[in-house]
Backbone as a chain_set.jsonl record, in Angstrom:
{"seq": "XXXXXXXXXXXXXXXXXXXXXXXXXXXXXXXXXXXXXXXXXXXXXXXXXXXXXXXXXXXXXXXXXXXXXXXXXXXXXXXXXXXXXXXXXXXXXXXXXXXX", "coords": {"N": [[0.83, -1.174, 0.0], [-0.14, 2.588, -0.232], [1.587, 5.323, 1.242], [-0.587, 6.227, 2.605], [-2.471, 7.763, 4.924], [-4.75, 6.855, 6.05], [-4.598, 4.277, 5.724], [-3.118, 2.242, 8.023], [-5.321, 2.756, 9.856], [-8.171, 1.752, 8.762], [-6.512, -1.208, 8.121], [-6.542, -2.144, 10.603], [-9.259, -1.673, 11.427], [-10.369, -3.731, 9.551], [-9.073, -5.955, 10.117], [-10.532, -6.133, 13.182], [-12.926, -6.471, 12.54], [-12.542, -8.936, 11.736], [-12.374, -9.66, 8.998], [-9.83, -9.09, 7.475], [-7.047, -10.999, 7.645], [-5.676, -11.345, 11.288], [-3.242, -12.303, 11.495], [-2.332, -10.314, 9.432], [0.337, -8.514, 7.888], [1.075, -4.558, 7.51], [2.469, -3.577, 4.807], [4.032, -0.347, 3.607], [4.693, 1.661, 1.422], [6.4, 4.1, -0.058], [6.26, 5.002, -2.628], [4.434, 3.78, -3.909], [2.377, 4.051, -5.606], [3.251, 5.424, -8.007], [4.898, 3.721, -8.948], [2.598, 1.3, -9.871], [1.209, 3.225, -11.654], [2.994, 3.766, -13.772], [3.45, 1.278, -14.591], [1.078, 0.586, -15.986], [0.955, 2.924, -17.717], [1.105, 2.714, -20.778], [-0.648, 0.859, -21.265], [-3.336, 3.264, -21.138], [-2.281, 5.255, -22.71], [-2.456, 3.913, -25.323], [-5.216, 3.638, -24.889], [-6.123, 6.283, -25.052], [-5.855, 7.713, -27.691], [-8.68, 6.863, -28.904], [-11.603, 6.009, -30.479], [-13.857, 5.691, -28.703], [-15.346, 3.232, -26.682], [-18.078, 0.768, -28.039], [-19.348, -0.129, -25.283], [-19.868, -0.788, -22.049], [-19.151, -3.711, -21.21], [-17.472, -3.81, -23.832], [-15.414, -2.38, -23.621], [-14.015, -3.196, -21.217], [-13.194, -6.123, -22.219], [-11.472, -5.284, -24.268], [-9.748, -3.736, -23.135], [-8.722, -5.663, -20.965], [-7.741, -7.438, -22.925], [-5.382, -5.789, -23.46], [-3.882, -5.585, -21.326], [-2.887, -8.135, -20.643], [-1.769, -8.527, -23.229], [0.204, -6.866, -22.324], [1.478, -7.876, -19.906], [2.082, -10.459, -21.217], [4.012, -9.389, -22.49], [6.074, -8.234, -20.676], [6.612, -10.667, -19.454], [5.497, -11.828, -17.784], [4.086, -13.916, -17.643], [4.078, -17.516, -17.907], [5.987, -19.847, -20.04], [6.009, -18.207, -22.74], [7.968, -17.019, -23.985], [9.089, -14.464, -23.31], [10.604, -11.905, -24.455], [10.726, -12.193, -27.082], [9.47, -12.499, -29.793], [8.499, -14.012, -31.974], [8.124, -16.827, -30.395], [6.401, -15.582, -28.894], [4.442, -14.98, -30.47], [3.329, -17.406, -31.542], [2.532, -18.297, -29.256], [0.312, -16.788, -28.231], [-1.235, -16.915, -30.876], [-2.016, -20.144, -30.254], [-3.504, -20.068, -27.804], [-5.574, -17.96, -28.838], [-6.39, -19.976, -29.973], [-7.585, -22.207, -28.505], [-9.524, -20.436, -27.119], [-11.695, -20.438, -29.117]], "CA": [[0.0, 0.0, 0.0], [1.179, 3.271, -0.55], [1.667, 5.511, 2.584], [-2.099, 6.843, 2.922], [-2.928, 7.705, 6.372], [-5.923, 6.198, 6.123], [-4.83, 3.026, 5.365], [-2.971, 1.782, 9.022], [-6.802, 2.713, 10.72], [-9.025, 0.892, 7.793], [-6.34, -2.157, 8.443], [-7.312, -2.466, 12.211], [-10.504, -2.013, 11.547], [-10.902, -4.868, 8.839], [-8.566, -7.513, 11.545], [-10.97, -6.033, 14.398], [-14.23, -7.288, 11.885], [-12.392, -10.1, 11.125], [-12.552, -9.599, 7.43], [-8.495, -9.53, 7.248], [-6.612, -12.309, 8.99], [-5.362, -10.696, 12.208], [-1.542, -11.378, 11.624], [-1.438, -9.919, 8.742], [1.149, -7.011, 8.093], [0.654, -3.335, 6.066], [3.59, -2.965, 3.978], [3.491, 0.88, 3.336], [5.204, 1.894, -0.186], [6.031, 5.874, -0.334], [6.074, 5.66, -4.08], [3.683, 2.724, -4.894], [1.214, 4.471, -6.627], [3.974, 5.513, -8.918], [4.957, 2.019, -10.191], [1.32, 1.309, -10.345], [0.784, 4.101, -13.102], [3.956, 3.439, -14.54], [2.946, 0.247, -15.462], [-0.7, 1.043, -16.73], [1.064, 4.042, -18.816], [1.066, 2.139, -21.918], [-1.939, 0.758, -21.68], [-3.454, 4.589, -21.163], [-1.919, 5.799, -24.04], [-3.229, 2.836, -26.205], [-6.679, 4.075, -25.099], [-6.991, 7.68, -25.19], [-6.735, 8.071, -29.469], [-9.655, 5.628, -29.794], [-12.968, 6.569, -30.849], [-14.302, 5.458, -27.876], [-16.071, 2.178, -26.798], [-19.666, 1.025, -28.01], [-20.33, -0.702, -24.398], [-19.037, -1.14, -20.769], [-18.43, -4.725, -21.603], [-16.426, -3.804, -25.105], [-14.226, -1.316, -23.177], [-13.956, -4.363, -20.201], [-12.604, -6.818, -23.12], [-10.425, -4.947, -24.886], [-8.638, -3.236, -21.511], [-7.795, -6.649, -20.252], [-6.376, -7.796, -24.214], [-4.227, -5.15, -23.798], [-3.46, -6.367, -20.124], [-3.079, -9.378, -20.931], [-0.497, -8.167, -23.811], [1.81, -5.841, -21.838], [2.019, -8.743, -18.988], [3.082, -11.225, -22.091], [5.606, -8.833, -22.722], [7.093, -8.08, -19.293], [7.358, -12.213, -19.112], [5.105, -12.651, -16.233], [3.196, -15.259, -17.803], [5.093, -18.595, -18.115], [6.31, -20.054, -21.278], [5.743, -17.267, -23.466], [9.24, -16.134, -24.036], [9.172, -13.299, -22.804], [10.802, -10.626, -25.609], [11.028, -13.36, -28.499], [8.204, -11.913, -30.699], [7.764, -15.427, -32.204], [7.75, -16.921, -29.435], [5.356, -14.938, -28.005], [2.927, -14.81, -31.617], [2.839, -18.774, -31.458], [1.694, -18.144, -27.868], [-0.966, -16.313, -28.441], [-2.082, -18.184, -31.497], [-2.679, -20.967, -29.213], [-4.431, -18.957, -26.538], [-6.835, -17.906, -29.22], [-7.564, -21.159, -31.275], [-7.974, -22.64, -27.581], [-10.71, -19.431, -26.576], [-12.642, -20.557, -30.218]], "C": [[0.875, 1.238, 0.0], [1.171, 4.734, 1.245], [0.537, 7.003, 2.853], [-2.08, 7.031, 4.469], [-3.779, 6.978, 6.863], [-5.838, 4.646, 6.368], [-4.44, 2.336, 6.569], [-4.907, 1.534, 9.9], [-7.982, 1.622, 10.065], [-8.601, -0.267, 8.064], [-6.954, -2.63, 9.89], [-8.362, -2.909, 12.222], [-11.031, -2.987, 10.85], [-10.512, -6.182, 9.935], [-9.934, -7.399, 12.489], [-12.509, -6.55, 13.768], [-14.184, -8.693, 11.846], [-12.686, -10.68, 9.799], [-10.946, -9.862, 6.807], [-8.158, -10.724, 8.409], [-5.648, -11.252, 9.864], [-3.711, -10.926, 12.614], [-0.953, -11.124, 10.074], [-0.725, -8.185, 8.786], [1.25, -5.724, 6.866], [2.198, -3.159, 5.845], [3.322, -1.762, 3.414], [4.847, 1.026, 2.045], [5.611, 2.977, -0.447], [5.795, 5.911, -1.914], [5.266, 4.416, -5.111], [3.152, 3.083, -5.568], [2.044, 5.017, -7.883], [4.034, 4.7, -9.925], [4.093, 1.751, -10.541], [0.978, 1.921, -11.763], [1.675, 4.224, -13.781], [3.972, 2.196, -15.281], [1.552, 0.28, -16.357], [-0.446, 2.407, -17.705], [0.589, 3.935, -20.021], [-0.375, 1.916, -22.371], [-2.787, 2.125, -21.667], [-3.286, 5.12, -22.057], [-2.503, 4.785, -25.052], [-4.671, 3.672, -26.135], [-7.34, 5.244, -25.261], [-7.531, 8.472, -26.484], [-8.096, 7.613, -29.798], [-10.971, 6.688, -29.965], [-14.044, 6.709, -29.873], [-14.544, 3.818, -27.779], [-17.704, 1.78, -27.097], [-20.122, 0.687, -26.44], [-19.35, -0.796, -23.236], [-18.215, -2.382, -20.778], [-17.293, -4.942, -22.993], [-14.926, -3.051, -24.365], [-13.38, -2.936, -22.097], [-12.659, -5.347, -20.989], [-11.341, -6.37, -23.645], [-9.329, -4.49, -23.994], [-8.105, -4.916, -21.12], [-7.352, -7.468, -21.766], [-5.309, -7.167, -23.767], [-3.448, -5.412, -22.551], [-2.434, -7.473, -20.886], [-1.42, -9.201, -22.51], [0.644, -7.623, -23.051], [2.001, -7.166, -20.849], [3.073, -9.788, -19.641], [4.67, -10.427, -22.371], [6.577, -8.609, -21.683], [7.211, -9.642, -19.438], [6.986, -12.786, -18.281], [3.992, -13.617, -16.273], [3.845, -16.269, -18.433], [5.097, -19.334, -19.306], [5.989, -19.415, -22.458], [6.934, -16.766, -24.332], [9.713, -15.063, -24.134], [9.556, -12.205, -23.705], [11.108, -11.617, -27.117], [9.748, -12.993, -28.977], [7.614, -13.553, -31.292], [7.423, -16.4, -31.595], [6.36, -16.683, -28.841], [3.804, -14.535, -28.806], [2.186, -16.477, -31.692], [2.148, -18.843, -29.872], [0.389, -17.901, -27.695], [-1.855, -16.518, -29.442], [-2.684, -19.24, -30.815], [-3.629, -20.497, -28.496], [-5.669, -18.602, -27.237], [-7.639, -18.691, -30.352], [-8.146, -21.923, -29.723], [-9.455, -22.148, -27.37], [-11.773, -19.95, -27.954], [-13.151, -21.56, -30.051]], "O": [[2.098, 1.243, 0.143], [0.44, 4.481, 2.202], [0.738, 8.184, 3.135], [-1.513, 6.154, 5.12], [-3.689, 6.458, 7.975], [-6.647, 3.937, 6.967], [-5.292, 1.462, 6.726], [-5.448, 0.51, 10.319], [-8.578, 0.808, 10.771], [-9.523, -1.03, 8.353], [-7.824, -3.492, 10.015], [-8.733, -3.987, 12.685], [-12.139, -3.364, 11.232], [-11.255, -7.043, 10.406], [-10.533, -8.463, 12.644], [-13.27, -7.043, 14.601], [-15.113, -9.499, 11.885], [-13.105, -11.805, 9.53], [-10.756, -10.64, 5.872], [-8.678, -11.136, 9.446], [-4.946, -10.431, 9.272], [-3.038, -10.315, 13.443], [0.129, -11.43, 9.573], [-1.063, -7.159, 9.377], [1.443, -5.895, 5.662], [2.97, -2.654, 6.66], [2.372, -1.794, 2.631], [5.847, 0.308, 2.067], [5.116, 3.211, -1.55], [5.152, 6.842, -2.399], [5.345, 4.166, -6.314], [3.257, 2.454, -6.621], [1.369, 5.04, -8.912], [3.621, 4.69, -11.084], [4.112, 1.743, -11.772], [0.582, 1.298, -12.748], [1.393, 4.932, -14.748], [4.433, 2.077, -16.416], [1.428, -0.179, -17.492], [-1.365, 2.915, -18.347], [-0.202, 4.755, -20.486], [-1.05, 2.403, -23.277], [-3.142, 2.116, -22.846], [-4.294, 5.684, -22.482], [-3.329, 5.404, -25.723], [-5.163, 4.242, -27.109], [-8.532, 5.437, -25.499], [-8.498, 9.204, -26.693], [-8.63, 7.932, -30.86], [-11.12, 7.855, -29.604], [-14.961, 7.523, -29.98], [-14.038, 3.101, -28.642], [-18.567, 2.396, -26.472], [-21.226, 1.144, -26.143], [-18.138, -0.873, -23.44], [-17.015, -2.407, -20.503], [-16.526, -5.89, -23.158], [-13.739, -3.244, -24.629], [-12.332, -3.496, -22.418], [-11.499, -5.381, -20.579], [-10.286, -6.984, -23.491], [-8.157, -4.843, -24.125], [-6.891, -5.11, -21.049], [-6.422, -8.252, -21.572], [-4.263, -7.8, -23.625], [-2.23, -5.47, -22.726], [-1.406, -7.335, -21.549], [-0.342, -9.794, -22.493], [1.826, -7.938, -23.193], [3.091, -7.642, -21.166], [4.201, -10.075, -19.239], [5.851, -10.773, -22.419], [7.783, -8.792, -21.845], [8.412, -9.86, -19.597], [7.455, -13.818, -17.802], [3.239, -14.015, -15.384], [4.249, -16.022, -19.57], [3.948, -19.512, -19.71], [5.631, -20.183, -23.351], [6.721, -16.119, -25.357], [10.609, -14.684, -24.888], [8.655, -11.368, -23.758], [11.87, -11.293, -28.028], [8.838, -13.363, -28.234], [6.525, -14.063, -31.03], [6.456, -17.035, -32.015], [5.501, -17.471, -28.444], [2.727, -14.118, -28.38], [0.993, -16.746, -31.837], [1.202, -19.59, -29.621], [-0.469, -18.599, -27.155], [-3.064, -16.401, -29.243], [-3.914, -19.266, -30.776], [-4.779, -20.71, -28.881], [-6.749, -18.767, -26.669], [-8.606, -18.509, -31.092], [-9.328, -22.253, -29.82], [-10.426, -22.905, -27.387], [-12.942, -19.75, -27.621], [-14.018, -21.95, -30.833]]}, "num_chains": 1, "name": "protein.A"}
């Protein structure tokens, strides 16, 4: 988390519901929200030329393709090969004769 004030009091109070498990621990972040939108840049810029979306669920779809792309490319989905473009087009061939 990133170092909200808010967020130590909200933890308490979820343990003291018993909604969190009561040993867990707040890792505070000063510049999480940074990396956060440093990673979601890309995708952001992908979406702001567009025309728009026709539907909540079209926007839904296409936001997690493009997910779903930048993660293939960082490598954090396993056997993909991570910056090997062919690699990573036979990958996703699969992935979408599988989804058909």
């Amino acid at each position: 988390m990133d170092k909200n004030p808010a967020c130590p009091s909200a933890i308490e109070q979820l343990k003291g519901n018993g909604e969190l498990w009561r040993f867990s621990r707040l890792r505070q972040c000063k510049f999480l929200n940074n990396i956060v939108e440093q990673d979601h840049r890309r995708v952001k810029r992908l979406v702001r030329p567009g025309p728009g979306f026709g539907s909540f669920h079209m926007a839904r779809r296409t936001l997690a393709g493009r997910e779903a792309m930048a993660m293939n490319r960082k490598a954090q989905v396993r056997d993909t090969g991570g910056r090997n473009m062919r690699v990573q087009a036979s990958s996703i061939a699969e992935l979408f004769q599988a989804a058909a």
